[in-house]
C-alpha positions in Angstrom: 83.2 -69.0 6.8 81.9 -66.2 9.0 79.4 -63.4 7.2 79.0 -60.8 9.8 75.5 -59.4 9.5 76.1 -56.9 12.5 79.6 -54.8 12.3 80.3 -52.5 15.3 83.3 -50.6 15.2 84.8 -48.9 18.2 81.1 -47.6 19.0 80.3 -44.9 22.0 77.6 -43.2 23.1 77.7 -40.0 25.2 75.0 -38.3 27.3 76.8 -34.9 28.7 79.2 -36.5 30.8 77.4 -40.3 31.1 78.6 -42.5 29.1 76.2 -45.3 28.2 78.4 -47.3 26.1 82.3 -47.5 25.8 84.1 -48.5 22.5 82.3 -51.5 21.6 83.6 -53.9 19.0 81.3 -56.7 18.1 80.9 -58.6 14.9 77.6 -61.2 14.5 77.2 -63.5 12.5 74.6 -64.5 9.6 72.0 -67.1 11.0 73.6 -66.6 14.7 72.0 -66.2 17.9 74.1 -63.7 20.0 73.2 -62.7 23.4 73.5 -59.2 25.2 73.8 -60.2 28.7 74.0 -57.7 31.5 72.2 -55.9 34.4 69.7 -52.6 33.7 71.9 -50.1 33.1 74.5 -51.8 31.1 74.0 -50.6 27.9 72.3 -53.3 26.0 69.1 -50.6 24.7 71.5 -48.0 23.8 73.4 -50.3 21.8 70.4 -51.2 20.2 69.1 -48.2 19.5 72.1 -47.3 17.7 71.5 -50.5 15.8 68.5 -49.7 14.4 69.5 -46.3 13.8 67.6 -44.7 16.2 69.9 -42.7 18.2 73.7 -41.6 16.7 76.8 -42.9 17.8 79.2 -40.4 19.7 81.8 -42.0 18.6 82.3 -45.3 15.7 80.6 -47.0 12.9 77.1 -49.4 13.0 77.0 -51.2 10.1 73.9 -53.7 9.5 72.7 -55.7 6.9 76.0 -53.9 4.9 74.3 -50.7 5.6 75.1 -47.9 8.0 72.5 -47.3 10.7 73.5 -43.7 11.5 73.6 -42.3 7.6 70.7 -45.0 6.4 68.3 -45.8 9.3 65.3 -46.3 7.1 67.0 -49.0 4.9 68.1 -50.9 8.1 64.7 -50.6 9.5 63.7 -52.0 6.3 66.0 -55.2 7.6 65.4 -55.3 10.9 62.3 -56.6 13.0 62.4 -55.4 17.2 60.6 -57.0 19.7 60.3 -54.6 22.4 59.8 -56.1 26.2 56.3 -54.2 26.1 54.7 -54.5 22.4 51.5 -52.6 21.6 48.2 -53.5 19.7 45.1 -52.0 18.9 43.3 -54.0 21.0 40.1 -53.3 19.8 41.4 -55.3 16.8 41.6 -59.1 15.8 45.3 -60.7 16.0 44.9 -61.4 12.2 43.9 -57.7 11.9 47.0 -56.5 13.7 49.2 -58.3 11.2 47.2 -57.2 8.2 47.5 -53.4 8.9 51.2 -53.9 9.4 51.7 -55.9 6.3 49.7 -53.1 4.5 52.3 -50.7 6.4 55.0 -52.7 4.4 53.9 -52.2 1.3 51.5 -55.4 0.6 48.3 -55.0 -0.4 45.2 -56.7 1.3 44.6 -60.1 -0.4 48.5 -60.8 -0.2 49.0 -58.9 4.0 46.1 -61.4 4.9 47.3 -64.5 3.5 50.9 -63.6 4.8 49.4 -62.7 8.2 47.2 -65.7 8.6 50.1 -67.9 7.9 52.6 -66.6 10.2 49.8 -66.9 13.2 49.8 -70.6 12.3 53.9 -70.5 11.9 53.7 -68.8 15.7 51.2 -71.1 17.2 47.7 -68.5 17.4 46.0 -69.8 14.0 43.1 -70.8 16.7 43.3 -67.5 18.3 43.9 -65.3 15.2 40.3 -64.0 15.2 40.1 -62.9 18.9 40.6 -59.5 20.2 44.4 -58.6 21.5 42.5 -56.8 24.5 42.1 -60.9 25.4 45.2 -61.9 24.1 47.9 -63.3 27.6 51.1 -61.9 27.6 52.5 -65.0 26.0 50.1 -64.7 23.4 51.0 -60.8 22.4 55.0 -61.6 22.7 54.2 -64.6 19.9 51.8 -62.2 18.1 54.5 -59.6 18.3 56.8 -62.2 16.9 54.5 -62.6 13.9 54.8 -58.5 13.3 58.5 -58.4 12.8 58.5 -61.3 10.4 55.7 -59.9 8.4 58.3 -58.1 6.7 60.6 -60.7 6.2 63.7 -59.7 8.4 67.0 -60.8 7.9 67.7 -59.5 11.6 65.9 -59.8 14.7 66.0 -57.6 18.0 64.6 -59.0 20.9 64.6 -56.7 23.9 63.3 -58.8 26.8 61.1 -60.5 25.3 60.1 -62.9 28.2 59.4 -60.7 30.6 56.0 -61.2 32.7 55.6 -64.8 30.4 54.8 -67.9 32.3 57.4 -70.6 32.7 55.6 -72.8 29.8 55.0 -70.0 27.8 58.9 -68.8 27.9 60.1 -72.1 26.9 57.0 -72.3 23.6 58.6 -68.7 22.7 62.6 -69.6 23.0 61.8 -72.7 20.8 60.1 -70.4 18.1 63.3 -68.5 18.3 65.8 -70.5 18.0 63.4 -72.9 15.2 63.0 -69.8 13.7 66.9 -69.2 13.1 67.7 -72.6 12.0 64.9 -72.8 9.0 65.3 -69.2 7.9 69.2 -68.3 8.7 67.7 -64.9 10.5 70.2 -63.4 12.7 68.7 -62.8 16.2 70.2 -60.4 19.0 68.6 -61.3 21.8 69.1 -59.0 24.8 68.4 -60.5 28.8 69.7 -60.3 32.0 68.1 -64.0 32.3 71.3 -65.9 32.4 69.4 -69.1 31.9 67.5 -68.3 29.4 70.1 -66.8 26.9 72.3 -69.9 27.7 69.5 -72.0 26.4 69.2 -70.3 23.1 72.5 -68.3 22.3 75.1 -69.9 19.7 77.4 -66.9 21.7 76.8 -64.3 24.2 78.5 -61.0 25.1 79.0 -59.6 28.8 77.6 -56.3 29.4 78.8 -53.7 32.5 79.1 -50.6 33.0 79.1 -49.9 28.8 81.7 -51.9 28.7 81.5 -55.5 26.4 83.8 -57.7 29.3 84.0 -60.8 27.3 82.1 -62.6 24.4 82.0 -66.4 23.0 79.9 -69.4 23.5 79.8 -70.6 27.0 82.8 -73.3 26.6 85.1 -70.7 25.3 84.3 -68.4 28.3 84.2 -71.3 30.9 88.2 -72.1 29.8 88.9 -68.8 29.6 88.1 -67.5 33.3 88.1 -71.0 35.1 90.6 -73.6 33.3 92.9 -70.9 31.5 92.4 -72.4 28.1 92.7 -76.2 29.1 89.9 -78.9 29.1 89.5 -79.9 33.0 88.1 -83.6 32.9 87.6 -85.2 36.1 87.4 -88.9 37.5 86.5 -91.0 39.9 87.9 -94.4 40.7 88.7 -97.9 42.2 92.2 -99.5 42.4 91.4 -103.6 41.6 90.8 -105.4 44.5 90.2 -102.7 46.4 93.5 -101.3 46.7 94.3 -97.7 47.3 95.0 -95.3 44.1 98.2 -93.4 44.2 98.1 -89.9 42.5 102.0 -90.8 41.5 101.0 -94.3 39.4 97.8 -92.5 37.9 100.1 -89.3 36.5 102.8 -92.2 35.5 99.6 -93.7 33.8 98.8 -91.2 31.6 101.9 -89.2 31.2 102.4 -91.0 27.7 98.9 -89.4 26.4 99.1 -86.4 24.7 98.1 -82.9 25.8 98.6 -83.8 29.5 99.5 -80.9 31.4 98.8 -81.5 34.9 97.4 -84.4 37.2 96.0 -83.2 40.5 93.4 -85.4 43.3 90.9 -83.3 45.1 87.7 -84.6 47.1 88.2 -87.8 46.2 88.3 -87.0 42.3 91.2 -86.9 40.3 91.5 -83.5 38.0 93.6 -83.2 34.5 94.1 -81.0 32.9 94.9 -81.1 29.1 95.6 -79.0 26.2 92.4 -81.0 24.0 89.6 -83.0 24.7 90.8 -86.5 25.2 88.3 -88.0 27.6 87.7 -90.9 25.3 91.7 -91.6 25.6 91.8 -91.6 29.5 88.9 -93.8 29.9 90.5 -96.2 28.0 93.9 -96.1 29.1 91.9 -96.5 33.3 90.0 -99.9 31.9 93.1 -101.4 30.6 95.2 -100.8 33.3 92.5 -102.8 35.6 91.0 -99.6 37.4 87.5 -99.3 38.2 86.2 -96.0 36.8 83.3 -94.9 38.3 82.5 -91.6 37.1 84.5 -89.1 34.0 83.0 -86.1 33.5 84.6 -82.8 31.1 84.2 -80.1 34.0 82.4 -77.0 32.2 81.1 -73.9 33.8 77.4 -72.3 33.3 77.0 -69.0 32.1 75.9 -68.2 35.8 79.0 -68.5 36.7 81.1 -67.5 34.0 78.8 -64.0 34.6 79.5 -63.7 39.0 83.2 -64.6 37.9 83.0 -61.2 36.6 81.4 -59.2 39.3 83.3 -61.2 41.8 86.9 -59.2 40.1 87.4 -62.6 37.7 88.1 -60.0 35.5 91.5 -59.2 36.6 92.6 -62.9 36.6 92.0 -63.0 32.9 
């Protein structure tokens, strides 16, 4: 059963005439990973600004944690950790000494923001490096230590704002693993906002489309892939080999597997045969090719990457959907 955790309601926000974001409806979910996905300009930092209570909505309700951002913004900030792109220390400070003054921020007092500090380095992978000076830290290192100081307060929601930006290739992939571990022990929500298609794929349970202001689609990628490219069917494809060499005939294969269920439509296309079908029944078609004496060479369920699923859009996929 879904527990949204994030409620927008028919959101806009106005600047004079701009407007950055256009009646936005979006509902995440306890313990979910949802990505904002979208080119600069789209709207994803107003959106979270209003989030966190920040800026006021033009127009709408934000509604986080069960609490509204506009009338409450303290007591969401009190539920919400943000990870900027850019995240400032004192650099003249120790990473453990960073954490420390933000626990004591929070309400903790020494004995119990140094223990809670110390073991969140360890829980982010800097333990070894928790005594040395952030002025020496690597940008890796300050986007896990800024990691550390929004769980310090225990968050049930976290807002990550680009938060790979200028990171090595190694280093992004450490810091997306912490993320997405991090959702899976402790059921923390995470909105994590990118215009790095691969690297919200990689994490994201769903992901929301972002131009112009304007949320174009949302799901998880398999959803959004049948949507725009199979119009809500499964598309398996498959390669194969009549027995003794023979040639295959497009009419005996659709005869074939007419009797299956969810069938809709048989088609042969660079030397691959493509059906369509209301469910996934790859495990049926395979089966019904052996025992009919074909060779099957290759069955694959055709699915779609969010890189395309996202140029579908700017290439006017929109209107076919």
């Amino acid at each position: 059963m879904s527990n949204p955790v994030i409620q927008l309601n028919g959101i806009s926000k106005k600047y004079g005439d701009f407007t950055a974001v256009n009646t936005l409806d979006l509902s995440i979910n306890e313990g979910e990973i949802f990505g904002l996905l979208g080119p600069n300009g789209a709207g994803k930092s107003t959106t979270i600004l209003m989030l966190m209570g920040l800026t006021e909505p033009s127009a709408g309700s934000v509604n986080v944690c069960g609490i509204n951002s506009t009338s409450k913004p303290i007591a969401v900030k009190k539920k919400v950790g943000y990870l900027p792109e850019d995240i400032g220390f004192y650099d003249d400070l120790s990473g453990l000494e960073n954490l420390i003054y933000t626990a004591r921020l929070n309400g903790f007092n020494y004995d119990s923001a140094k223990q809670k500090a110390s073991e969140l380095l360890d829980r982010v992978g800097l333990g070894k490096q928790k005594t040395k000076k952030t002025s020496k830290y690597s940008k890796g290192m300050r986007q896990r230590l800024g990691l550390a100081d929004v769980l310090i307060k225990d968050p049930q929601v976290i807002i990550l704002d680009e938060p790979t930006t200028g990171i090595d290739p190694k280093g992004v992939q450490e810091l997306l693993s912490l993320i997405k571990k991090l959702s899976v022990e402790q059921n923390i929500t995470v909105l994590f906002s990118s215009h790095n298609l691969h690297q919200v794929q990689q994490v994201c349970d769903r992901v929301g489309i972002f131009v112009k202001g304007k949320l174009l689609a949302e799901g998880n990628i398999n959803e959004l892939s049948q949507k725009l490219f199979t119009h809500g069917m499964y598309l398996i494809e498959l390669e194969i080999d009549a027995p003794n060499k023979g040639s295959v005939d497009l009419k005996n294969i659709t005869k074939l597997l007419e009797p299956l269920s969810g069938i809709q439509n048989v088609s042969f296309t660079d030397k691959r045969f493509q059906i369509e079908c209301s469910s996934d029944i790859s495990s049926s078609i395979a089966k019904t090719i052996i025992q009919a004496n074909y060779n099957l060479n290759f069955l694959s369920k055709k699915e779609y990457g969010l890189d395309a699923i996202y140029n579908r859009y700017f290439e006017g996929g929109l209107n076919d959907v």
